[in-house]
C-alpha positions in Angstrom: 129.1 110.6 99.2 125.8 110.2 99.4 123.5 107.2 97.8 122.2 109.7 95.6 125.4 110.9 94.2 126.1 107.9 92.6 123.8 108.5 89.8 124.5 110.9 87.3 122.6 112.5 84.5 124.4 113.7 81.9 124.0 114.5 78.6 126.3 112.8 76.8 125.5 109.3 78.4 122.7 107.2 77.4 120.6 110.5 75.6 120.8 112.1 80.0 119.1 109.2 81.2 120.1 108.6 84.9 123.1 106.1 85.1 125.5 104.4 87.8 128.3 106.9 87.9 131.3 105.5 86.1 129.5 103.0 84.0 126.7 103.5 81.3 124.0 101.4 82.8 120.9 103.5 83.3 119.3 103.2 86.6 115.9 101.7 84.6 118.4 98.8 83.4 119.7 97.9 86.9 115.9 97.6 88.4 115.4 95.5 85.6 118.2 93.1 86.2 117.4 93.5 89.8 114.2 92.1 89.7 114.9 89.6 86.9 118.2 88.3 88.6 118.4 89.2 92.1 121.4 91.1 93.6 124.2 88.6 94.2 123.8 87.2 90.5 123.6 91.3 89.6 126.7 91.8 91.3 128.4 88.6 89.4 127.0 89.9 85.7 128.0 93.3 86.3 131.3 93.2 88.3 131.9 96.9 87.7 128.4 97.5 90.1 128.6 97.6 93.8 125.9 96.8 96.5 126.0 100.4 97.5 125.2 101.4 93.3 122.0 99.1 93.9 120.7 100.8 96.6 121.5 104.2 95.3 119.0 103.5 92.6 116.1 102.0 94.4 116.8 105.7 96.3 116.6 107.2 93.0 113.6 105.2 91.8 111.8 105.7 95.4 113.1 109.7 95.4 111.4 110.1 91.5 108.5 108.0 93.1 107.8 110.5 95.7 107.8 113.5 93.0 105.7 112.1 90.6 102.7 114.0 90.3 99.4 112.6 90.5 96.3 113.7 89.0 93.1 112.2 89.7 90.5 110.7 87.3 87.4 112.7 86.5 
């Protein structure tokens, strides 16, 4: 398994936003908590999380970031 294949989108979860397979918490949520709390207090909150679901979305968010089309000002 890859880092990426820990997020899912789907449907059916959280209106197909991206989410930490298994759980419902969107990848947008866990950046948040992430910079608000830092990982090991992260990790306590949200037991069902794993280090390795942390990473997989700053890959996610860095992945998007790479895609993300920019267009210049005129």
């Amino acid at each position: 398994m890859t880092s990426l294949d820990r997020i899912v989108v789907d449907p059916e979860i959280r209106f197909g936003k991206p989410t930490v397979r298994g759980t419902r918490l969107t990848v947008g949520e866990v950046l948040g908590y992430l910079a608000d709390l830092g990982e090991s207090k992260l990790l306590k909150e949200f037991p069902q999380l794993a280090a390795e679901d942390i990473k997989a979305c700053l890959a996610y968010a860095a992945e998007r970031e790479r895609r993300s089309l920019v267009v210049p000002a005129t």
